[in-house]
C-alpha positions in Angstrom: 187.7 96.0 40.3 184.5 97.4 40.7 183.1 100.0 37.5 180.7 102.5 37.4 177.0 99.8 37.2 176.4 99.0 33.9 176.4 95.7 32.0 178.7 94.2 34.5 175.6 93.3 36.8 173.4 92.9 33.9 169.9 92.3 34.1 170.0 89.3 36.5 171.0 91.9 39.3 168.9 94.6 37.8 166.5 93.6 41.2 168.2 93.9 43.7 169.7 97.3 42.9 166.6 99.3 43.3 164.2 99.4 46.7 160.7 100.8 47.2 160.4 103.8 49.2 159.4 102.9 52.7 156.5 104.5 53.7 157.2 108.3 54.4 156.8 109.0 58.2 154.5 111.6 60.2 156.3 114.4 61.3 156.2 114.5 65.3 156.5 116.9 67.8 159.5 119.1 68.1 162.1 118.1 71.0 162.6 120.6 73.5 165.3 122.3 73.5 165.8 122.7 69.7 165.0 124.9 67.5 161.2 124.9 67.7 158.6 124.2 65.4 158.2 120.7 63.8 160.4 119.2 61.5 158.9 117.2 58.3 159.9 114.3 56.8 160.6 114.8 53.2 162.2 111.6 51.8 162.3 108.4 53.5 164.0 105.2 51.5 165.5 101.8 52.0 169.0 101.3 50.3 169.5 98.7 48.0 171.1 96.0 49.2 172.7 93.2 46.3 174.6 89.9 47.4 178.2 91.3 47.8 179.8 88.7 45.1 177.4 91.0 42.6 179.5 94.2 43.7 182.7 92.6 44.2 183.0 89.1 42.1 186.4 88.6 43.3 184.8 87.1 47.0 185.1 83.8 47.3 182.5 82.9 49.7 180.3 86.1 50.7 178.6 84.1 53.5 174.8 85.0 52.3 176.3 88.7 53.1 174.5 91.4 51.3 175.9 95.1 51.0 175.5 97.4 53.5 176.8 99.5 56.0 176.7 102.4 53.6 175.0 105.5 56.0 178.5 104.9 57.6 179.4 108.2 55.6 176.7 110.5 53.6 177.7 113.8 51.6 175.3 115.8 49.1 176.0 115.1 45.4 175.6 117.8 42.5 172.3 117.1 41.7 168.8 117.0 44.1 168.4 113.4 45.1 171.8 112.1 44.4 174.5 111.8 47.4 177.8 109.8 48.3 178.0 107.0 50.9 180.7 105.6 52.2 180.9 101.7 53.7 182.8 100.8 56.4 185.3 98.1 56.8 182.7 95.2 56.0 181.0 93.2 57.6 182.5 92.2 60.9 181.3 90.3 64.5 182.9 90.3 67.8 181.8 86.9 69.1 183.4 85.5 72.1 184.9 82.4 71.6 187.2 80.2 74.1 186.1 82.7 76.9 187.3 85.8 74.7 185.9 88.4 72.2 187.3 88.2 68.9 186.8 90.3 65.7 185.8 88.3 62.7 185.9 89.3 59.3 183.3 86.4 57.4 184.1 88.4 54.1 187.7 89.4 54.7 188.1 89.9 50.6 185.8 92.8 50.9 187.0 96.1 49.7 185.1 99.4 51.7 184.0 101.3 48.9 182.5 104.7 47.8 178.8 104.9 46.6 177.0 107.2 44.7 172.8 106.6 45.5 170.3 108.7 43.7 166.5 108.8 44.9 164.2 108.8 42.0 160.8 109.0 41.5 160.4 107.1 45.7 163.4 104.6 44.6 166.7 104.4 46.0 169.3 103.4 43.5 173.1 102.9 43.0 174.6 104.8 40.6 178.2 104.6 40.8 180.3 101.8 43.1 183.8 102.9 43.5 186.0 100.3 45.7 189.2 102.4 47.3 192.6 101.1 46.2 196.1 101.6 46.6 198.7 102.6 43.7 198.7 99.3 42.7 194.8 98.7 41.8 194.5 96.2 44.6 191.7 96.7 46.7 192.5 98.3 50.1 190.3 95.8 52.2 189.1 96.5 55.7 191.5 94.3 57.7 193.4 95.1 60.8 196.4 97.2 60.2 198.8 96.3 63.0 199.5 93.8 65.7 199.5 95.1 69.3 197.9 98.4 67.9 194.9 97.3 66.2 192.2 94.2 67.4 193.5 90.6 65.8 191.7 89.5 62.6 189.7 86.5 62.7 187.8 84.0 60.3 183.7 84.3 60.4 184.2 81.5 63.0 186.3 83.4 65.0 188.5 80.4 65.1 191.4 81.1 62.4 193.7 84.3 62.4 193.8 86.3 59.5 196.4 87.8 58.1 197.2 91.6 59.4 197.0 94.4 56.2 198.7 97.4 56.8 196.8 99.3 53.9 193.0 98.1 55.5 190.7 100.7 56.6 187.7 101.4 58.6 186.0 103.8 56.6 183.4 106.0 58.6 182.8 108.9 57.0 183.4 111.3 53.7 183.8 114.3 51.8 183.9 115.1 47.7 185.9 117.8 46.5 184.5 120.2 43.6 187.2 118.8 41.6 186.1 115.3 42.1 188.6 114.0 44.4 187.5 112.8 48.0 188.6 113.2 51.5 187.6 110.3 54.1 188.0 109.2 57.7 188.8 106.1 59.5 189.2 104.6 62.7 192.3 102.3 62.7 194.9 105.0 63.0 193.1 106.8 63.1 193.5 108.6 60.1 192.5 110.7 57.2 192.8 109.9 53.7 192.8 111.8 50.2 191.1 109.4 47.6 191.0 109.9 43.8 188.0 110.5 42.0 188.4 106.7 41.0 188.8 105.6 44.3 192.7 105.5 44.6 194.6 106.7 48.0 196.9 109.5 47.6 197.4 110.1 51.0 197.0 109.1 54.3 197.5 111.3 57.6 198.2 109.0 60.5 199.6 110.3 64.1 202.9 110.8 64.6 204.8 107.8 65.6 202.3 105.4 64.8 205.0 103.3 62.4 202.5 102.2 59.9 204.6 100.8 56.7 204.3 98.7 54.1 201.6 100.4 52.6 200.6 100.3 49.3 200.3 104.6 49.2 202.2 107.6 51.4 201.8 107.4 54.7 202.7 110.6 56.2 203.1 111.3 60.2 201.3 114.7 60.3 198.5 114.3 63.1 199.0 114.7 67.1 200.4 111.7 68.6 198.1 111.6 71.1 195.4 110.3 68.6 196.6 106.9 68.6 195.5 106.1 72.1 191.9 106.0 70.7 189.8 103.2 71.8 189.3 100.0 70.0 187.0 100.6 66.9 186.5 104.2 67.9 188.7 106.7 66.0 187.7 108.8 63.5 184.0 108.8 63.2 183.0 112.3 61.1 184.5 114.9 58.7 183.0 118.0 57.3 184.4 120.2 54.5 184.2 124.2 54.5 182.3 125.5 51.7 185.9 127.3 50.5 187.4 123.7 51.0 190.6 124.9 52.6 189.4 123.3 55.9 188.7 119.9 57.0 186.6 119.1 60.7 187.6 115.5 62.0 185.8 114.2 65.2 187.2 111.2 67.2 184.3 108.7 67.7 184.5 108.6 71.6 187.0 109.8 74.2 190.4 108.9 73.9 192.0 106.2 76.3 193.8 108.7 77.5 195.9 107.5 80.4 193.8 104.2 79.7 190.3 102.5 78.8 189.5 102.7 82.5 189.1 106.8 82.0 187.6 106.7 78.3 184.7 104.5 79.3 184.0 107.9 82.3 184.6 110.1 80.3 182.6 112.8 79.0 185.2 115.0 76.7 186.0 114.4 73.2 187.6 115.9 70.7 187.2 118.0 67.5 190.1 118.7 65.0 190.6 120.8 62.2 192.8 120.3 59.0 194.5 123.2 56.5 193.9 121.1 53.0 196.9 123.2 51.8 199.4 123.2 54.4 198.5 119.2 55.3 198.3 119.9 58.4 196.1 120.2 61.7 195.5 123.8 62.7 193.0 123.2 65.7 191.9 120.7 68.1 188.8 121.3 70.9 187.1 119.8 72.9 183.7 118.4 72.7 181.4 117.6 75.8 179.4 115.1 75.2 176.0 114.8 77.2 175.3 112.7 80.5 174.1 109.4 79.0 171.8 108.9 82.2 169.3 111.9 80.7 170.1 111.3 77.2 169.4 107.4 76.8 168.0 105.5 80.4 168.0 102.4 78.8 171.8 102.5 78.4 172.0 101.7 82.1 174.2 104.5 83.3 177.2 103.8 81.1 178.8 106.6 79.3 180.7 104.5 76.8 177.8 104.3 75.2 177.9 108.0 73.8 179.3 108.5 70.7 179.8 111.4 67.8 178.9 109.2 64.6 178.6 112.3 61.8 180.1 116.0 61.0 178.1 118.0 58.3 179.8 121.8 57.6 176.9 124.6 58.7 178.6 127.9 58.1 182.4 129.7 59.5 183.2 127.8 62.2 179.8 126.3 62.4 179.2 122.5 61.8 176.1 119.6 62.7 177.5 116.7 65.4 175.5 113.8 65.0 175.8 112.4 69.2 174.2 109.0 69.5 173.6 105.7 71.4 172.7 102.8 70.1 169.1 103.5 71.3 169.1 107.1 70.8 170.7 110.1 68.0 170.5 113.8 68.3 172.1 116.3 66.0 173.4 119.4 67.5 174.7 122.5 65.8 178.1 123.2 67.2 180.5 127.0 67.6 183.9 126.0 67.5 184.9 130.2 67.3 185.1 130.7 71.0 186.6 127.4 71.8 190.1 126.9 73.1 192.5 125.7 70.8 194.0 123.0 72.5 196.4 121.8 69.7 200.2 121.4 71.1 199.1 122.4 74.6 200.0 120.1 77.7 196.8 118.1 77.0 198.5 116.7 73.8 200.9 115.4 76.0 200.3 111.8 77.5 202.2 112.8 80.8 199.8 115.5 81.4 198.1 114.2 84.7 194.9 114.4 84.7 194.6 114.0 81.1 191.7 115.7 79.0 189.5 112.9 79.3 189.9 112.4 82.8 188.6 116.0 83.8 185.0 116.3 85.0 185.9 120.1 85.7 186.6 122.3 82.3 187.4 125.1 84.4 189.7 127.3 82.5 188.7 125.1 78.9 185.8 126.5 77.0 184.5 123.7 74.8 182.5 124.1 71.9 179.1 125.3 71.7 176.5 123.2 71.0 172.3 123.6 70.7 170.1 120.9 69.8 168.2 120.7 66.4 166.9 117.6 65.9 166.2 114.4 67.7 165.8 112.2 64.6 163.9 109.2 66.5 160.9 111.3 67.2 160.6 112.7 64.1 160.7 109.5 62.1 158.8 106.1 64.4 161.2 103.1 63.5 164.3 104.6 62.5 167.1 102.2 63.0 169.5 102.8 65.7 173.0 103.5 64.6 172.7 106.9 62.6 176.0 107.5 61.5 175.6 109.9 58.4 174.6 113.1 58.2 174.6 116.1 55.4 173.6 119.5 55.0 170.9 119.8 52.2 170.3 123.9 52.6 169.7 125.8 55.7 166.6 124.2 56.2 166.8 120.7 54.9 168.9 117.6 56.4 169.7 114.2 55.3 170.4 111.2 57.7 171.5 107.7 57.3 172.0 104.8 59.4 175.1 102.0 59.4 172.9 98.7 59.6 176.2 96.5 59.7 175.6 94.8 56.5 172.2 92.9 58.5 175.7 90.9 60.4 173.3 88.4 62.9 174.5 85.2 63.5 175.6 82.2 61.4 174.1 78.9 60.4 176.2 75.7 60.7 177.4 76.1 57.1 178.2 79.9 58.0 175.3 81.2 56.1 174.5 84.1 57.5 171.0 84.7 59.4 170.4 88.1 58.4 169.4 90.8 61.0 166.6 92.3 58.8 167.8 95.7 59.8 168.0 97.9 56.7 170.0 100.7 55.5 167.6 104.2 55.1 168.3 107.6 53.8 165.9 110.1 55.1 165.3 113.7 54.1 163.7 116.4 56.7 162.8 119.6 56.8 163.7 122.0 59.7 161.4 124.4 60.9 164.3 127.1 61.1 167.3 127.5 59.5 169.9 126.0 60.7 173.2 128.7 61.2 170.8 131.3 63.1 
């Protein structure tokens, strides 16, 4: 298990634990549409990235893999320049093989873990590395929790099965409690999870009638059933705190498959949840309309698949910042959910509702929630990797964002080294020209 850095890396790691700061970025002209101005850049880093048998020396092989995929999550620390990332579930492919896809898992020992990163003096460091466990100590992993519900594990190779694990997790996002404890997201129930301050589950919320046991935490049933029809590798995908912390926002990653995958890949409707901390329950569900991918990426070739909510950050009562995103292209909106309609234990929770939610193209009679654009990141900073997947409220005028480079996962050599993608993670700071919350 995985301590606070300190002499366990020693000095021989000392280097790869620190990065220069990339060169800071011009700001460039406003989007239209938002609001107004021109944004600044303020901070612009690369993360570290160590070999992942220096983070976690109980991997066997790491492949060459380095550690990464940490913008997957991003949530302001207590002091200026320090914040808390999240990884995902590790580093994972989807080769096809035999004349199928198949998800790999090269580093299937690895344990998705929470980091604490502090920006010093144009240097990104780790501070703290906290890998998520159950009661037991034993790391959670990112592995496949359940046959027929989640995709099969496979071997870097794609050619050996893995072993399902019922307590694995695809981390995708985070929140830290003033008391120290944290809340998180992921996409295999999907599911939201209370975690220690030392990285132990207490919790974890899953849809009702999902059946997940054998866990090594509680498991509790408390979330619409309807959840678990979410697409493959697309369930929970943000969470945001209210400054009281009495309320949690969730967002599902992409429409659910809701009667089936034929309707998520058309659809346009998502959907936004809210969670009483005290009661442990959900108290509001909305939906969220995302935008035509045709105007808002053209090199996504028409599909609408391709749009994605990747990042919540809390704004203000009812107010919060969606990060909506391609591959190509991210834009952060500030959302109203207070005139939305609360769609929790309706019909559209109910999978015999014909047409479903995701199937409507008309929300006549459905008001979703408001949204304005503030920022289109990729214009403000030239080069910014794709895949920006965290995002945090600094003050009413100041915005982080960092992007999931999926641990630089290219291909593999005939050893099964692998040939890194060069792709690095960032963290970038900038300043709005108006508040946001207006």
């Amino acid at each position: 298990m995985f301590r606070p850095l300190s002499a366990g890396l020693a000095a021989a790691a000392a280097f790869a634990l620190t990065a220069p700061c990339a060169a800071s970025a011009a700001a460039g002209p406003s989007p239209a549409g938002s609001h107004g101005g021109a944004p600044a850049v303020v901070t612009d880093v690369t993360l570290p990235a160590p070999a992942l048998k220096l983070v976690q020396p109980s991997i066997t092989d790491d492949h060459g893999v380095r550690l990464g995929g940490m913008g997957s999550g991003l949530f302001p620390g207590d002091r200026n320049g320090e914040f808390w990332m999240v990884t995902d579930r590790g580093p994972n492919g989807q080769p096809t093989v035999d004349g199928e896809k198949r998800r790999t898992f090269p580093v299937p020992e690895f344990n998705p873990a929470i980091v604490k990163v502090a920006v010093e003096r144009g240097k990104a460091a780790i501070k703290q590395y906290i890998p998520i466990t159950g009661a037991s100590g034993a790391g959670v992993t990112g592995l496949s929790n359940q046959a027929g519900h989640d995709e099969t594990p496979y071997t870097w190779d794609g050619r050996t099965v893995l072993s399902y694990n019922p307590d694995g997790i695809d981390t995708e996002d985070l929140v830290r409690t003033r008391g120290g404890d944290f809340w998180l997201v992921e996409e295999y129930g999907p599911s939201l999870l209370r975690v220690s301050s030392k990285g132990r589950v207490l919790e974890r919320h899953v849809p009702r009638g999902l059946g997940l046991t054998g866990t090594n935490y509680p498991v509790k049933e408390t979330l619409p059933a309807i959840l678990a029809s979410r697409q493959q590798n697309r369930g929970f995908e943000g969470l945001a705190l209210s400054s009281d912390e009495r309320t949690l926002f969730l967002a599902v990653q992409s429409p659910l498959a809701n009667p089936d995958k034929k309707a998520a890949k058309k659809s346009r409707v998502g959907r936004i949840l809210t969670f009483d901390v005290r009661a442990g329950k959900v108290t509001g569900e909305y939906a969220y309309r995302f935008e035509d991918v045709a105007t808002f990426d053209p090199k996504a070739g028409g599909d609408q698949s391709e749009m994605k909510i990747s990042g919540l950050a809390y704004v203000g009562p009812g107010r919060l910042l969606v990060d909506e995103r391609t591959d190509n292209v991210a834009r952060i909106y500030e959302i109203d959910l207070t005139r939305a309609t609360n769609l929790l234990g309706g019909a559209y929770d109910d999978a015999a509702t014909t047409p479903s939610l995701e199937a409507l193209t008309d929300l006549t009679g459905i008001t979703p929630v408001a949204k304005s654009l503030v920022l289109e990141p990729n214009t403000v900073v030239p080069g910014l990797p794709g895949k920006i997947e965290g995002v945090a409220v600094l003050d009413r005028r100041t915005i982080a964002l960092a992007n999931d480079n999926d641990f630089g996962l290219g291909d593999f050599d005939a050893d099964g080294r692998l040939i890194d993608s060069g792709v690095p993670n960032r963290l970038v700071v900038i300043r709005l020209p108006r508040p946001l919350g207006r």
